[in-house]
C-alpha positions in Angstrom: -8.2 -6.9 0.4 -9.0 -8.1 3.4 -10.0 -5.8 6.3 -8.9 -6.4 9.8 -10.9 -3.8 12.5 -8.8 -4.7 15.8 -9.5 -5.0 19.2 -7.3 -4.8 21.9 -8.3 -6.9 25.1 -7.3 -5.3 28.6 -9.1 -6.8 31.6 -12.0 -7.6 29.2 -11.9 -4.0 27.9 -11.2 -2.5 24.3 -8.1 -0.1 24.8 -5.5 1.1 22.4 -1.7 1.8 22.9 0.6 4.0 21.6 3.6 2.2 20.6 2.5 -0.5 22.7 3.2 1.6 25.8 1.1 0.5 28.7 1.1 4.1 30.0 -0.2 5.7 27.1 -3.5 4.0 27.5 -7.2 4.6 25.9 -10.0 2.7 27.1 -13.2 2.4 25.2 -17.0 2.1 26.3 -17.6 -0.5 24.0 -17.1 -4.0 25.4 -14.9 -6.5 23.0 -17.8 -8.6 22.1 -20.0 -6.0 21.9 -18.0 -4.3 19.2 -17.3 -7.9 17.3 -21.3 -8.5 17.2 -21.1 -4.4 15.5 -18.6 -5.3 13.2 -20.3 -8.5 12.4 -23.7 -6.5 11.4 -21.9 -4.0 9.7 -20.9 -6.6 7.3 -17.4 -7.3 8.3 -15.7 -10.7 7.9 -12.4 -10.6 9.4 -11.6 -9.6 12.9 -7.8 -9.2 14.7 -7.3 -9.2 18.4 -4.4 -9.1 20.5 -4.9 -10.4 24.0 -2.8 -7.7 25.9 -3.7 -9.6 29.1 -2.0 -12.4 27.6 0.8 -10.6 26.4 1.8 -9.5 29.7 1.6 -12.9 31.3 2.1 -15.6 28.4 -1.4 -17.4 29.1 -4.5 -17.4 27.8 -6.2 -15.7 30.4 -9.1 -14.2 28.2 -10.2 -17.5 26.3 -13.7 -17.4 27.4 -14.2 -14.2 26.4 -12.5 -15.0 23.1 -14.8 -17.8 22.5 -18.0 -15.5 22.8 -16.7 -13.4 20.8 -16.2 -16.2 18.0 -19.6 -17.5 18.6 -21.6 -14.8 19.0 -20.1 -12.7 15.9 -19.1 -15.7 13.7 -16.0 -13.6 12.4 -12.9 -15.3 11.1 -10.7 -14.5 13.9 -6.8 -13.8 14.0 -5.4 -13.6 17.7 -2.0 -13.1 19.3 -0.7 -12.3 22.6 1.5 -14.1 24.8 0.7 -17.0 22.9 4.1 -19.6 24.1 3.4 -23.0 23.5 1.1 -25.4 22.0 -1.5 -26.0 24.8 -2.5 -22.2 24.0 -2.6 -22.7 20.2 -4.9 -26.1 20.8 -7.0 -23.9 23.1 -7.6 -20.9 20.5 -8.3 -23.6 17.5 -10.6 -25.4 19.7 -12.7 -22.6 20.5 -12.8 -21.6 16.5 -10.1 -19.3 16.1 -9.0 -19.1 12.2 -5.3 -18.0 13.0 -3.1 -18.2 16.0 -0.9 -15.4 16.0 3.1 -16.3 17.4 5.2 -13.6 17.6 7.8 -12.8 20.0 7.8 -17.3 21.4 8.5 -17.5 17.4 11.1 -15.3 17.3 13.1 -16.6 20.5 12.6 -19.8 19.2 12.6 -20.7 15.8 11.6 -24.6 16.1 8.7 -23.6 18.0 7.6 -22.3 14.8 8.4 -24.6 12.3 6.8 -27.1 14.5 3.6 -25.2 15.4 3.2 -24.9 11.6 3.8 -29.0 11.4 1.3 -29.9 13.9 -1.6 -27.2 12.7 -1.3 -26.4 9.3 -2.7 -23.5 7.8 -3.5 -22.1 11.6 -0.3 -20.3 11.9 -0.2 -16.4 11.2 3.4 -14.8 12.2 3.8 -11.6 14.0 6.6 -9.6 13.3 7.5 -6.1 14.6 10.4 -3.8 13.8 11.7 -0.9 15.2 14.7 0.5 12.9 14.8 -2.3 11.0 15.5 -5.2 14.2 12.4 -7.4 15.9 11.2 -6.5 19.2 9.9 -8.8 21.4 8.1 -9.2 24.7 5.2 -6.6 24.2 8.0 -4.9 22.7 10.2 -4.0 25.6 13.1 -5.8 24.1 15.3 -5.5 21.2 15.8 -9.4 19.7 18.6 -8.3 17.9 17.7 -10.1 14.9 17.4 -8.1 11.7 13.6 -8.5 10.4 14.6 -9.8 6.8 17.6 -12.3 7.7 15.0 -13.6 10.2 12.3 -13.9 7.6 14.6 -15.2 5.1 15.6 -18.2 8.0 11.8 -19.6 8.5 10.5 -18.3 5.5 9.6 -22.5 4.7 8.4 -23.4 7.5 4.7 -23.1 6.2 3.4 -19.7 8.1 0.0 -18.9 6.5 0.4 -15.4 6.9 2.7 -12.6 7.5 1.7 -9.7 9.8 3.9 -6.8 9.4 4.2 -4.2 12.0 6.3 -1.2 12.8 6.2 0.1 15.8 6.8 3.8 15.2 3.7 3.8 13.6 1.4 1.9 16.0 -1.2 3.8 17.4 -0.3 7.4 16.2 -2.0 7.8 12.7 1.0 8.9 10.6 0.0 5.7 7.9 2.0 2.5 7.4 5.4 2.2 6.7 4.4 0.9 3.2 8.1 0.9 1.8 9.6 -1.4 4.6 6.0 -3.8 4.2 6.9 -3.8 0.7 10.1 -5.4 0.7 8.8 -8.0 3.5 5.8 -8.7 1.2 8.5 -9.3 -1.6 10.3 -12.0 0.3 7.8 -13.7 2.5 6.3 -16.9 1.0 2.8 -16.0 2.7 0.7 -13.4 1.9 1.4 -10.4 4.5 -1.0 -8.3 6.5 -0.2 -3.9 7.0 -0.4 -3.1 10.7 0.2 0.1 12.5 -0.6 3.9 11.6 -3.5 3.5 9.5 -5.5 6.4 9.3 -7.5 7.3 6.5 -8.9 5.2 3.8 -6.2 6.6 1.3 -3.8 4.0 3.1 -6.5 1.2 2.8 -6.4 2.5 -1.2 -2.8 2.2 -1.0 -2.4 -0.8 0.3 -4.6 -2.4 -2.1 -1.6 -1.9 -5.0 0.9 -3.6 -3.1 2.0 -6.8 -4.6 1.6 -10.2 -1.9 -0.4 -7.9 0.9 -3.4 -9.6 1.9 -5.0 -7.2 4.3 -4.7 -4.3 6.5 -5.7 -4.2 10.3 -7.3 -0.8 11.2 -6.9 -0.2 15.0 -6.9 3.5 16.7 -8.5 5.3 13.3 -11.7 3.3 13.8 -11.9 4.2 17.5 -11.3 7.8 17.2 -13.7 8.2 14.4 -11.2 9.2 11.0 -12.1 6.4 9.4 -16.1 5.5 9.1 -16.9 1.6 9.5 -19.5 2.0 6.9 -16.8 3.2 4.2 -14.2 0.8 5.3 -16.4 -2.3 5.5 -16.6 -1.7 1.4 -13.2 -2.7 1.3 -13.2 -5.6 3.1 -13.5 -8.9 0.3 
């Protein structure tokens, strides 16, 4: 199982969300590369980030920062937000990123996938989150319309490396995963699948470990807030 601690990036600030609402804002002390370089001596190996600068404006305003962090903590790195076109995938993969996260570019447009997947194989994480049972995109402010399993079922070939499952009535309020729904992605998808949103004890980390085709688990809000000890989840992490 891999572990994924998470850091959200807000003018070069850790932060959480709740539900991805801008309003309902944390900041933390800790700077992000700060609290990569912590992670990193804990023992940790994996590392996701979502750029929420990035997000908000579709470039990749914080690469510089993302690069120190990949340098100076030598995690394996998984990063999304705003990412829109290939220019910004070249530019995460050139600074040593190990996945490029697309999520709602991917979703608007399917080619953009398929051919992101062509021209950097094995680089290509997709981000998919569901409210209800639909995708939302743009930071999540819109409803796509598209049903999350007829969409996975139509790019489910296109050679994602991995599968990060979300749902967004469970980010960033501690209530666990929605480990039903994740299972029946993680039976269809073709990649292995990462458990996002409303982790908050290591009894979902335990759970998660059963579930057939899950890969990891990204641990945002319950690491900040202190429920769930770095020193016990880093055990975990393989």
């Amino acid at each position: 199982m891999k572990v994924f601690p998470a850091i959200d990036i807000k003018d070069k600030r850790c932060v959480r969300l709740i539900k991805g609402d801008f309003t309902k804002m944390t900041e933390y002390k800790t700077s992000p590369i700060d609290q990569a370089i912590k992670l990193k001596d804990l023992g940790f190996k994996n590392l996701h980030i979502v750029d929420l600068d990035g997000a908000l404006i579709g470039e990749t305003v914080n690469i510089e920062l993302i690069k120190q962090i990949v340098v100076k903590s030598n995690l394996k790195v998984e990063i999304g937000g705003g990412v829109r076109n290939f220019d910004s995938i070249k530019k995460y993969i050139d600074v040593g990123v190990d996945k490029v996260i697309l999520g709602s570019a991917a979703i608007k447009d399917k080619n953009f996938l398929k051919e992101a997947c062509q021209k950097f194989s094995n680089k290509i994480a997709l981000g998919l989150d569901a409210k209800n049972g639909y995708l939302s995109v743009s930071g999540w402010k819109e409803n796509s319309n598209q049903l999350t399993f007829d969409y996975l079922k139509e790019v489910n070939d296109y050679g994602v490396s991995r599968l990060i499952y979300t749902d967004i009535d469970r980010d960033g309020i501690k209530q666990s995963p929605n480990f039903d729904e994740t299972s029946k992605v993680a039976e269809i998808s073709n990649c292995p699948v990462i458990i996002s949103g409303g982790v908050s004890s290591m009894d979902d980390i335990k759970k998660a470990k059963n579930l057939q085709n899950v890969e990891g688990i990204i641990v945002g809000k319950a690491i900040y807030d202190g429920d769930i000890k770095l020193e016990e989840l880093v055990k975990e992490d393989a």
